[in-house]
C-alpha positions as CSV (number, residue, x, y, z in Angstrom):
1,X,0.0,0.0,0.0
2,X,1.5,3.6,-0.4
3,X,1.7,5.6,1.5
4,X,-0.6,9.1,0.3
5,X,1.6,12.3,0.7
6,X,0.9,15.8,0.8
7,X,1.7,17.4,-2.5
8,X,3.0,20.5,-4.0
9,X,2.6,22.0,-7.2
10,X,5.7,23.8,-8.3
11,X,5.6,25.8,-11.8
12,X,8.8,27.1,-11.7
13,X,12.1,27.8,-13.6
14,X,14.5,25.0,-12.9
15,X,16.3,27.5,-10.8
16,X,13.4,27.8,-8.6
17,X,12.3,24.3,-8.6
18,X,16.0,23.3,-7.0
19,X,15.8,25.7,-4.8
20,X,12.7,24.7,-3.5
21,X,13.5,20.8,-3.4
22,X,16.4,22.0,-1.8
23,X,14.5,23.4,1.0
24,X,12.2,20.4,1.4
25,X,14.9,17.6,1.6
26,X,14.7,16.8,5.3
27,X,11.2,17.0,5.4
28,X,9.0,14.0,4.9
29,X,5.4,13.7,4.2
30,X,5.7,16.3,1.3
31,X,5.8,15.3,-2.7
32,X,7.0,17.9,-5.2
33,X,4.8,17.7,-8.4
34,X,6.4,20.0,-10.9
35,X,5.1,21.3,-14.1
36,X,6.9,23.8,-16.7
37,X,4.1,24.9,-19.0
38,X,0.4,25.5,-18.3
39,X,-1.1,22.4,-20.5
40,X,1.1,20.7,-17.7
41,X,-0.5,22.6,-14.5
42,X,-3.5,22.1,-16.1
43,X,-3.2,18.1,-16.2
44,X,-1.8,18.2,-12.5
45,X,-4.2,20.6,-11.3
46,X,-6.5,18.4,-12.6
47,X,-5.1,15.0,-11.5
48,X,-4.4,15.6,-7.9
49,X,-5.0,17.6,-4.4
50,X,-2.3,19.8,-3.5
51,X,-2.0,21.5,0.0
52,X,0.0,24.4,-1.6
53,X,0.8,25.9,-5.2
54,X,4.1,27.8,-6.0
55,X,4.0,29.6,-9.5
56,X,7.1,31.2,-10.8
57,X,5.7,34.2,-13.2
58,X,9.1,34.9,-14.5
59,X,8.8,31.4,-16.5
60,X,7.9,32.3,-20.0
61,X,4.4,31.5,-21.5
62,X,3.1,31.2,-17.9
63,X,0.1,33.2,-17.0
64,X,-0.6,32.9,-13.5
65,X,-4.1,34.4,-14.2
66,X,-4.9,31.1,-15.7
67,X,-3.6,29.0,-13.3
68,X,-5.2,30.9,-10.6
69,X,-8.6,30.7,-12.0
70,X,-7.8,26.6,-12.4
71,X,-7.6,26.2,-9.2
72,X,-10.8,28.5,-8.0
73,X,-12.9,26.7,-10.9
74,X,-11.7,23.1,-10.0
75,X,-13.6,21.2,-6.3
76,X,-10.3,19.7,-5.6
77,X,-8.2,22.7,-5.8
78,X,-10.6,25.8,-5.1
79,X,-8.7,26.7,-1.5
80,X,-5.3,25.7,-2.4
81,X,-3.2,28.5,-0.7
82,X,-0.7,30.0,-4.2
83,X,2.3,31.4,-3.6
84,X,3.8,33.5,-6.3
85,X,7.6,34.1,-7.3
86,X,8.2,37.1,-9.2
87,X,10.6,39.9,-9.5
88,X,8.4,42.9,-10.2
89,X,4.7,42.1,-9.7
90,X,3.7,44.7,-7.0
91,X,1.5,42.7,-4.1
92,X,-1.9,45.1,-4.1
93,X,-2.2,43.9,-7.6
94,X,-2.5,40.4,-7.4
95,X,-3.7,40.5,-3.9
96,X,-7.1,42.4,-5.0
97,X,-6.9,40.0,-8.2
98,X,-6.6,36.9,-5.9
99,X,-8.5,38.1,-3.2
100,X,-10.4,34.7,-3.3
101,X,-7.2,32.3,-3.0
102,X,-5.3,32.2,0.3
103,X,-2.1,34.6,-1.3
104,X,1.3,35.2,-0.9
105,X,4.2,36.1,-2.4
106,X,8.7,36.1,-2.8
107,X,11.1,38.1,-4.5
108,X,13.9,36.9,-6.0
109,X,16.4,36.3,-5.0
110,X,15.6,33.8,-2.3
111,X,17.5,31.5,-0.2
112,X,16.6,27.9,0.9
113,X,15.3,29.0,4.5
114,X,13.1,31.7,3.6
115,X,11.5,29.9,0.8
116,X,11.0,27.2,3.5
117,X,9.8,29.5,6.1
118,X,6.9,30.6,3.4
119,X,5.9,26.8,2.7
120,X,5.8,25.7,6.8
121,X,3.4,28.4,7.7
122,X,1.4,28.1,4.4
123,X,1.2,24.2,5.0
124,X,0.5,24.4,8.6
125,X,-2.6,27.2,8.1
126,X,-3.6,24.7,5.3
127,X,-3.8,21.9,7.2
128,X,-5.4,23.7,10.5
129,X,-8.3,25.1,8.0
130,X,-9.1,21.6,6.7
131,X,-9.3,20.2,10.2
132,X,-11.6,22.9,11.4
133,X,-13.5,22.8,8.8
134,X,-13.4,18.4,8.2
135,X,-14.2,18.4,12.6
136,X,-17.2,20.7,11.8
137,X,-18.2,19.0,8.9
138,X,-17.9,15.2,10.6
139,X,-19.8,16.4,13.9
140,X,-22.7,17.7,11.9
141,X,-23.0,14.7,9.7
142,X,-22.6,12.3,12.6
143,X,-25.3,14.0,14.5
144,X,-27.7,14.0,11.5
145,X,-26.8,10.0,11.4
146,X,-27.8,9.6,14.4
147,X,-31.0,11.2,14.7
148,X,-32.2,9.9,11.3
149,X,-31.4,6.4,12.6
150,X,-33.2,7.1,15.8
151,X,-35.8,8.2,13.6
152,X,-35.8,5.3,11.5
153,X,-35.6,2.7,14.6
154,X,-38.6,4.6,16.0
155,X,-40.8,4.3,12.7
156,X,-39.5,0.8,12.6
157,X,-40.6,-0.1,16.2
158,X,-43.7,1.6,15.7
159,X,-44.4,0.0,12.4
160,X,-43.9,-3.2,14.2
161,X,-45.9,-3.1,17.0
162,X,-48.9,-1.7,14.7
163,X,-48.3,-4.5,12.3
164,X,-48.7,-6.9,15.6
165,X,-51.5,-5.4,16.7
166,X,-54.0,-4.8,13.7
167,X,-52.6,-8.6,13.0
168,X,-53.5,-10.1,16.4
169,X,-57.3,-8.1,16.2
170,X,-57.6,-9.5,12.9
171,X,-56.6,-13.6,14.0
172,X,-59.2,-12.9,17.1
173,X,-62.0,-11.3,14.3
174,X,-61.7,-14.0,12.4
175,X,-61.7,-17.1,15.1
176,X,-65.5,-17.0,15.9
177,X,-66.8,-16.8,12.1
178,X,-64.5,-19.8,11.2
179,X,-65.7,-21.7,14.3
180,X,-69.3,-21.5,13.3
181,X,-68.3,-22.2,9.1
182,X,-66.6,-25.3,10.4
183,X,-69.6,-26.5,12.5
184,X,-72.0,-25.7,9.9
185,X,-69.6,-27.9,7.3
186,X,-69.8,-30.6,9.7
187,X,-73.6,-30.7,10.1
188,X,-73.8,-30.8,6.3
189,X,-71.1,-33.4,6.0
190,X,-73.5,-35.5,8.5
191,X,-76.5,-34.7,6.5
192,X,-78.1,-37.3,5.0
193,X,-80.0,-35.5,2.5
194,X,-76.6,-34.1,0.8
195,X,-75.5,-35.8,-2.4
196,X,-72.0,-37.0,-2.3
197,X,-71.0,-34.2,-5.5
198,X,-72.1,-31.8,-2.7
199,X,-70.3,-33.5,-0.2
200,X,-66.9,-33.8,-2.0
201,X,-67.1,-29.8,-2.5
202,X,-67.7,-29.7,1.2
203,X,-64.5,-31.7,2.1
204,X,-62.7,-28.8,-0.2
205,X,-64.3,-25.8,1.9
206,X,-63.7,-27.4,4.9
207,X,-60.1,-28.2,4.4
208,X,-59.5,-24.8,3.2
209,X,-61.4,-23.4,6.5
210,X,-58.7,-25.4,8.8
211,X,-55.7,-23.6,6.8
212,X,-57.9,-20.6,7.4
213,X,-57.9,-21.0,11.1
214,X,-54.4,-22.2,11.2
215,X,-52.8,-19.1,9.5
216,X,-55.4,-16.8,11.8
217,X,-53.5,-18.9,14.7
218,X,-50.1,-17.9,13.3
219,X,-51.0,-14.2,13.3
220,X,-52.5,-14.2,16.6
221,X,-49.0,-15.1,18.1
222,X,-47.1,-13.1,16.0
223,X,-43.7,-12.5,17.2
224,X,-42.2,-8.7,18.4
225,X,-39.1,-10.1,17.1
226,X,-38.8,-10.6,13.1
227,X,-36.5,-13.9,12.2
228,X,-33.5,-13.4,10.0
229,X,-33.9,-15.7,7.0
230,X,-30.7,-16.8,4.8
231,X,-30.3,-18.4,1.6
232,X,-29.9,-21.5,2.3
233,X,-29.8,-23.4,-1.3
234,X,-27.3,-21.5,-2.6
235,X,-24.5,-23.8,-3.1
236,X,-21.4,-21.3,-2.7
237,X,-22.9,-19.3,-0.1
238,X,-22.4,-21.1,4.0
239,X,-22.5,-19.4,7.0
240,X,-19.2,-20.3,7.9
241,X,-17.2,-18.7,4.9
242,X,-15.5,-16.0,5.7
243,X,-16.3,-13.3,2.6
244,X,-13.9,-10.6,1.5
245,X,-15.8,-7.2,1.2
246,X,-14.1,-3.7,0.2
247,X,-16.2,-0.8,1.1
248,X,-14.9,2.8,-1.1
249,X,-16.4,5.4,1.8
250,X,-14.7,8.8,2.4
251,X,-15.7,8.7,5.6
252,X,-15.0,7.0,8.7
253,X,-18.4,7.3,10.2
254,X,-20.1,6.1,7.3
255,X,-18.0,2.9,7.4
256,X,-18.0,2.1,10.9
257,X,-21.7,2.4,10.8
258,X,-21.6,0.1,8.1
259,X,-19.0,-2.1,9.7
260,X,-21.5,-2.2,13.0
261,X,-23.8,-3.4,11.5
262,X,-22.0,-6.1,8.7
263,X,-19.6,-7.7,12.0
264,X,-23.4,-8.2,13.5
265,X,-24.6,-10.9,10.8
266,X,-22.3,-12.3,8.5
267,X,-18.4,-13.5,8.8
268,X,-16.2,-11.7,6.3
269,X,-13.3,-9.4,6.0
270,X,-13.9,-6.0,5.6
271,X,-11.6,-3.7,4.0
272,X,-12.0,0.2,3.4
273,X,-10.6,2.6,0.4
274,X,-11.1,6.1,1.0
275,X,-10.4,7.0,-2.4
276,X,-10.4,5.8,-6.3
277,X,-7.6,5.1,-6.5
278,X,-6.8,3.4,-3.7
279,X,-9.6,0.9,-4.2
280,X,-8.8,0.6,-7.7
281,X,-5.2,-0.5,-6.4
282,X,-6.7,-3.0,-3.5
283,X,-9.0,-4.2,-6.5
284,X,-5.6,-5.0,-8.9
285,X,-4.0,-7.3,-6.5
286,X,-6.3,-9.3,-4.3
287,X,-10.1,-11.4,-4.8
288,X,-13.1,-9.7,-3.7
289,X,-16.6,-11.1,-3.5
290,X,-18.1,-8.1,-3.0
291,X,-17.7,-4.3,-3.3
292,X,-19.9,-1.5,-2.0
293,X,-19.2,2.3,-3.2
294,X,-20.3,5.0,-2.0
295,X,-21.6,7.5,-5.0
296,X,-19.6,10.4,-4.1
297,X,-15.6,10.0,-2.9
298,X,-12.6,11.9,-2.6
299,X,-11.1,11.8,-6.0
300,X,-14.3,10.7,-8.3
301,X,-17.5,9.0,-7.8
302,X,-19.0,5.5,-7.8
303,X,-19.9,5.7,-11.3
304,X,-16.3,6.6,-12.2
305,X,-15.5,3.1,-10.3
306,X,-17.9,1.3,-12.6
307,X,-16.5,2.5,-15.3
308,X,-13.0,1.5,-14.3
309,X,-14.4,-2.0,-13.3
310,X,-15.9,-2.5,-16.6
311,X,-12.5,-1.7,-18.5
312,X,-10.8,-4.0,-16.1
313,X,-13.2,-6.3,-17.1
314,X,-14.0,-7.5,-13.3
315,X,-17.0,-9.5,-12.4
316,X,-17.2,-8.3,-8.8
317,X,-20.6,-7.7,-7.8
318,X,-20.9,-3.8,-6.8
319,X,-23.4,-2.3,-4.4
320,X,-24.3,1.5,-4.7
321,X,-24.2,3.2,-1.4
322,X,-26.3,6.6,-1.7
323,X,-27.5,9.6,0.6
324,X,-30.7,9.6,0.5
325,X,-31.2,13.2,-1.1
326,X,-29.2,11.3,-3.5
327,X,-31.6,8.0,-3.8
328,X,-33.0,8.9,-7.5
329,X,-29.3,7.9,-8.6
330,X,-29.6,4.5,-7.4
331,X,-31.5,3.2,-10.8
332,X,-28.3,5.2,-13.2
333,X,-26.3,3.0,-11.2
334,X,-27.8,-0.5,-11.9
335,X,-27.9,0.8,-15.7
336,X,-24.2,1.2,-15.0
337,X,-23.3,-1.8,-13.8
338,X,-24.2,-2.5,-10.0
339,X,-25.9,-5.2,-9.2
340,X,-28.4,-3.0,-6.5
341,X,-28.2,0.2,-4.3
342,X,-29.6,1.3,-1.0
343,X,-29.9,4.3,1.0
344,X,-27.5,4.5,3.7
345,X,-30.1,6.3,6.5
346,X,-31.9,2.7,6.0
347,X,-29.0,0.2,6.7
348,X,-30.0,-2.1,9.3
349,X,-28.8,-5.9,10.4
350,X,-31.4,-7.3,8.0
351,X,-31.6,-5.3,5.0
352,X,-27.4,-5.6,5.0
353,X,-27.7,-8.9,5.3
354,X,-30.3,-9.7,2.8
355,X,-28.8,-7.4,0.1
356,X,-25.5,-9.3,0.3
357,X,-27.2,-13.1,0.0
358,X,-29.0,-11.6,-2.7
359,X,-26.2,-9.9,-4.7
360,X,-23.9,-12.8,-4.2
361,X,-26.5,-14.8,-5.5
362,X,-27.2,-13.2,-8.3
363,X,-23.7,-12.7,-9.2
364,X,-22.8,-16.4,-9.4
365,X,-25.7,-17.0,-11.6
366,X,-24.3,-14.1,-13.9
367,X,-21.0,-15.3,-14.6
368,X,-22.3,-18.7,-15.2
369,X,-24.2,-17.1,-17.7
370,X,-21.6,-14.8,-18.9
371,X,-18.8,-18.1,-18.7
372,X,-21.2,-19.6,-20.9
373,X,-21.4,-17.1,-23.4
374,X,-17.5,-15.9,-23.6
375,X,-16.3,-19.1,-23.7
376,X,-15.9,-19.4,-27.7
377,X,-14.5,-15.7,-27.5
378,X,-12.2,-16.4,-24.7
379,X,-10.3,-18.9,-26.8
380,X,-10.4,-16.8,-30.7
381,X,-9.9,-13.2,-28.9
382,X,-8.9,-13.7,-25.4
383,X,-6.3,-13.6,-22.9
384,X,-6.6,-16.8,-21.1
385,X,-4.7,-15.2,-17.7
386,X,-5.0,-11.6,-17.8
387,X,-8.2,-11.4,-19.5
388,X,-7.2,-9.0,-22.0
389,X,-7.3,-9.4,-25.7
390,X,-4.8,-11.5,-27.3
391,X,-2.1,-10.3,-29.8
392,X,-4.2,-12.0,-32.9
393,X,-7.6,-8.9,-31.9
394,X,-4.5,-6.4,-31.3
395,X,-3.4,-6.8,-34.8
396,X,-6.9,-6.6,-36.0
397,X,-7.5,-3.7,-33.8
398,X,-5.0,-1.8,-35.2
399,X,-5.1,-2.8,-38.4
400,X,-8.8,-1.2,-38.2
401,X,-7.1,1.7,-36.4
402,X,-4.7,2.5,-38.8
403,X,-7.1,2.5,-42.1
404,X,-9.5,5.1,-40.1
405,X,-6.3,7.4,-39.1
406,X,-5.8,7.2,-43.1
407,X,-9.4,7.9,-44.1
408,X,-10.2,10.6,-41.7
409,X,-6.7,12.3,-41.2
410,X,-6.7,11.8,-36.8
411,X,-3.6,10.8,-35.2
412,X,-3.3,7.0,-33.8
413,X,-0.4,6.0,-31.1
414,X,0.8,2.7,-29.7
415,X,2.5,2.0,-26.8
416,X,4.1,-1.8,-26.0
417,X,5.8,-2.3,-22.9
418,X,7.6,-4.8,-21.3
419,X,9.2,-6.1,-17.4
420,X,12.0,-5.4,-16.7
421,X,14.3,-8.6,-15.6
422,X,10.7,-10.6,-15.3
423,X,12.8,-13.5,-16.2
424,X,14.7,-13.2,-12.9
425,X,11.2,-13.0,-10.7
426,X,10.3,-16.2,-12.9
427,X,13.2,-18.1,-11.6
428,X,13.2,-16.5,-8.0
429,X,9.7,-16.7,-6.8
430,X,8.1,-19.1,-9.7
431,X,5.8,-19.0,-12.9
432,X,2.8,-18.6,-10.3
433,X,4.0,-15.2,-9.1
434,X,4.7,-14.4,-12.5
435,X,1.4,-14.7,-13.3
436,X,0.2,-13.0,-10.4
437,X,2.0,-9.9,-11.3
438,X,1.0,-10.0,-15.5
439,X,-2.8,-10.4,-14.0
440,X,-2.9,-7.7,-11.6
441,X,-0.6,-5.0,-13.8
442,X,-3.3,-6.0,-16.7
443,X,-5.9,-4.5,-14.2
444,X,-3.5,-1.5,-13.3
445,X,-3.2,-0.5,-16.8
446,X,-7.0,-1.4,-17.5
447,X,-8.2,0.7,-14.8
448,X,-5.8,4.2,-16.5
449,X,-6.5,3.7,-19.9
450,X,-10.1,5.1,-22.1
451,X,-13.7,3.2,-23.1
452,X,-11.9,3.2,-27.0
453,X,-8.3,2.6,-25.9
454,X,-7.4,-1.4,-26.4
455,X,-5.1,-3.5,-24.3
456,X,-3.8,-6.7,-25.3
457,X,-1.4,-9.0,-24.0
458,X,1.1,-9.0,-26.9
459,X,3.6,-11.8,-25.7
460,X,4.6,-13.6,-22.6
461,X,5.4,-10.2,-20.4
462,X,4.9,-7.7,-23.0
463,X,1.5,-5.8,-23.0
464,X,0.2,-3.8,-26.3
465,X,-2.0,-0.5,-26.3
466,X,-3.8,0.7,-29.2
467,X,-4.4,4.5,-28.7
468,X,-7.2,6.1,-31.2
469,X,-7.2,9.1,-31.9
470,X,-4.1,10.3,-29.9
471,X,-1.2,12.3,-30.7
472,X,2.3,11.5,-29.4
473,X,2.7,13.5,-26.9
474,X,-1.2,12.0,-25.3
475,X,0.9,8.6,-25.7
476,X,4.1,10.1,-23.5
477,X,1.8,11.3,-20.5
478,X,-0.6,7.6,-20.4
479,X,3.3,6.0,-20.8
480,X,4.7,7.8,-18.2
481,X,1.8,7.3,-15.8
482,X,1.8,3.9,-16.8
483,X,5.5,3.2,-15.8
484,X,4.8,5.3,-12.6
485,X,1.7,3.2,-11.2
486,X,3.8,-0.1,-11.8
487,X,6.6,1.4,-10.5
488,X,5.5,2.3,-7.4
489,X,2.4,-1.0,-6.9
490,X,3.6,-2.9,-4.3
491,X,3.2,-6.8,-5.4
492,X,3.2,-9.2,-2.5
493,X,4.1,-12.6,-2.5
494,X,3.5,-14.1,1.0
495,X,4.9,-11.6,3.5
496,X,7.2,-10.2,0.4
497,X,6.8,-7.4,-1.2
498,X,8.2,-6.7,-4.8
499,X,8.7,-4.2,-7.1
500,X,9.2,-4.2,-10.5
501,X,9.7,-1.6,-13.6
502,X,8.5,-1.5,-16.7
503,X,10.2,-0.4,-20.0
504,X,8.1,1.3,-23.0
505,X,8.4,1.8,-26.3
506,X,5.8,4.1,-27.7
507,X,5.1,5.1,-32.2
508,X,2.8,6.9,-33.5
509,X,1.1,6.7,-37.1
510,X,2.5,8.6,-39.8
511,X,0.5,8.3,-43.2
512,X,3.1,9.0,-45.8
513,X,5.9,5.9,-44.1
514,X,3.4,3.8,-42.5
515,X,2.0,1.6,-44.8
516,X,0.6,-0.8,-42.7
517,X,0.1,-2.0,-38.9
518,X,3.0,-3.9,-38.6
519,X,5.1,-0.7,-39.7
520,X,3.8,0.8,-36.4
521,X,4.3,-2.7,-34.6
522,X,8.5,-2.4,-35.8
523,X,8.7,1.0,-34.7
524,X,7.6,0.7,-31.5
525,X,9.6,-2.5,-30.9
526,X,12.6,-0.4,-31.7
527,X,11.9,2.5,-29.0
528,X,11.1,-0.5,-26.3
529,X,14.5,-2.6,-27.6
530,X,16.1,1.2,-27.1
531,X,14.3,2.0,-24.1
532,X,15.4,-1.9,-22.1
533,X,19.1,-1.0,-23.6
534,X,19.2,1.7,-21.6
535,X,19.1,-0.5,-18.0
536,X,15.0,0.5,-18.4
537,X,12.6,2.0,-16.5
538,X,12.5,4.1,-19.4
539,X,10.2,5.2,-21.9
540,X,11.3,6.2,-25.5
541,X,9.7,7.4,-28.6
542,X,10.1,6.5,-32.4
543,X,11.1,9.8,-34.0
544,X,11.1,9.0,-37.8
């Protein structure tokens, strides 16, 4: 797991960004994200929450303007303190310009301490102002919880002993009528003067009578107490097995409600991701049966989630979690992919409980279904082990690729990347943790790419992207945060952990040299051959 950091945005000269990584050395906790253009900013800005923003207006083609209104128009960014390096921008001007942004500014030239000295007090205010504001925030949510689910067990227990009573008035009407219907049925029956046709529809009534009078029985003792019922005839689903559950929930009194009440009637193992990402990362290297999502978390939404799962091609049953001002979403979400939803103000033992038999239930039946249907597919188009498409539908892929780039003039990139010494994990920790690692880095890159972008498993350790409708330098940036993410996953084996790099060669389609696919195919080979000559970790280009 890694460990989140505070981040920084730096737009700076190279000067100014040494200066500043200088200063932050010795301190831990922080991560420098620099950018040296505003398309760049932009991207970061974009991408990731930062505690503080340093712009160097001195850097040409950099308008802080833009930058500034970035941050106030984006959710993630909007009270991001900035502090501005310049070296003859007078401070009323931008301060009555940024008057929205927490604002501050340095003159060059500027030493190591006092730039530091700028970032501590920024960083600490920052950080004071999001606790204020996330305590104030947390105490007025937990309160509202709590009311609405004293409210809800007040309507309940009401509800309950109404249902009991009008029941029990009901069994009691209903005794004295059947009493004299079954007497009168047994005079008849008795009767002489009846003919047996009229008798035989008698012995009908009367044996519907007695189930009559027994079900009045049952609802005269109706219990206080309703009985938890469990799916019993499901073959994969026992009481005993322990499930593995990951809950995405920003908040930690969401979850441990939801925890309460999940630890109260089934065994499992219950996992939380607070974010996106990090679920999306706990979803790439272990086996789920189930996942619930909240609609709204810190760096996207639930829907964004089903959209990543549906790219990674998981089967794992998801459950919508949703506010209830929010409740209308819950059918969008089933269109999207989850298998049900529920408001969270309703959550009780037996609802949980129920939705979980259900779901799991339903899921198995789906991917027999779904096994069913793939399996011809699987074996002409398929991956058998990562899932992804084989290198046979890459060549198709981009054979289709590269006749519409043609026809309609619009740029078309591949990347192909490969391990670096995969061979050596092979021999040290066996094929299975080879695999392992090829099946969970399939889902890592799955999970980054677009709905149109294809992925393919293009040899034993080498994976293929197709990239429609994308320039080179759209290639460079999914490259580089390709060889980041891998870079930096964590892959266990046992109480292990390993870390592995990636190399990646990346070629782009160029109408009057490329005559075909497999003229992309060599080119990119070329730039990954360069790239793993180069000790790898490394991402190079084909530059006709």
């Amino acid at each position: 797991m890694n460990i989140i950091q505070d981040k920084i945005l730096v737009v700076a000269t190279t000067e100014s960004k040494t200066i500043i990584s200088n200063s932050l050395k010795d301190i831990s906790g922080i991560e420098l994200l620099e950018a040296d253009s505003e398309n760049k900013a932009f991207e970061l800005i974009y991408n990731h929450f930062f505690v503080l923003v340093i712009i160097d207006e001195t850097l040409p083609h950099i308008d802080m303007y833009k930058i500034g209104a970035m941050l106030l128009s984006h959710k993630k960014t909007h009270n991001a303190p900035l502090l501005i390096i310049t070296d003859t921008i007078q401070p009323e001007n931008f301060l009555t310009d940024f008057k929205a942004l927490q604002i501050d500014y340095i003159v060059k030239p500027f030493d190591e301490q006092l730039i530091l000295a700028k970032i501590k007090i920024f960083f600490e205010l920052f950080k004071q102002k999001n606790a204020v504001d996330q305590s104030i925030d947390e105490l007025d949510k937990v309160y509202k919880k709590i009311v609405d689910q004293h409210e809800l067990v007040m309507e309940e227990e009401f509800s309950r002993k109404e249902i009991v009573n009008i029941s029990s008035i009901a069994a009691d009407q209903m005794q004295q009528p059947l009493r004299s219907l079954h007497g009168n049925i047994y005079q008849l029956l008795r009767s002489r003067d009846v003919s047996p046709k009229f008798k035989a529809n008698l012995a009908s009534i009367k044996t519907s009578t007695e189930k009559i009078s027994q079900i009045s029985k049952k609802l005269f003792a109706f219990p206080g107490k309703t009985k938890k019922l469990l799916t019993q005839n499901a073959s994969d689903l026992t009481a005993d097995q322990a499930y593995r559950i990951l809950y995405l929930e920003k908040s930690d009194e969401d979850f441990s409600i939801f925890n309460h009440f999940i630890k109260g009637v089934i065994k499992c193992n219950l996992s939380q991701a607070k974010t996106l990402e990090q679920g999306l990362e706990l979803i790439a290297g272990n086996k789920f049966d189930l996942i619930f999502t909240n609609h709204l978390l810190l760096d996207g939404t639930g829907f964004d989630l089903l959209s990543k799962l549906n790219r990674m091609r998981s089967d794992i049953p998801v459950v919508f979690t949703l506010d209830k001002p929010k409740g209308h979403k819950g059918p969008e979400a089933i269109s999207k992919g989850a298998f049900t939803y529920y408001i969270k103000e309703e959550i009780s033992s037996t609802n949980i409980l129920s939705i979980i038999y259900s779901t799991l239930e339903k899921a198995k039946i789906t991917r027999e279904v779904e096994d069913a249907q793939n399996r011809i597919v699987m074996i002409s188009q398929k991956d058998y082990l990562t899932k992804l498409f084989n290198r046979r539908c890459f060549e198709q892929e981009l054979t289709s690729e590269t006749s519409k780039a043609k026809r309609y003039k619009i740029p078309l990139s591949i990347l192909i990347l490969d391990f670096d010494q995969f061979e050596a994990i092979n021999e040290t920790h066996g094929y299975d943790t080879g695999d392992a690692i090829l099946t969970t880095s399939a889902a890592l890159i799955q999970s980054m790419v677009r709905d149109k972008d294809v992925v393919c498993r293009y040899g034993e350790e080498e994976f293929g992207i197709v990239l429609p409708n994308t320039a080179l330098n759209g290639a460079r940036m999914l490259a580089e945060r390709i060889r980041k993410k891998i870079g930096d996953h964590e892959f266990e084996k046992g109480s292990k952990v390993l870390k592995l790099t990636v190399s990646i060669g990346i070629a782009s389609y160029v109408p009057k040299t490329d005559t075909g696919f497999s003229v992309l195919v060599k080119k990119a080979l070329d730039a990954l051959t360069s790239a793993m000559d180069q000790g790898g970790n490394t991402i190079k280009t084909f530059i006709n």
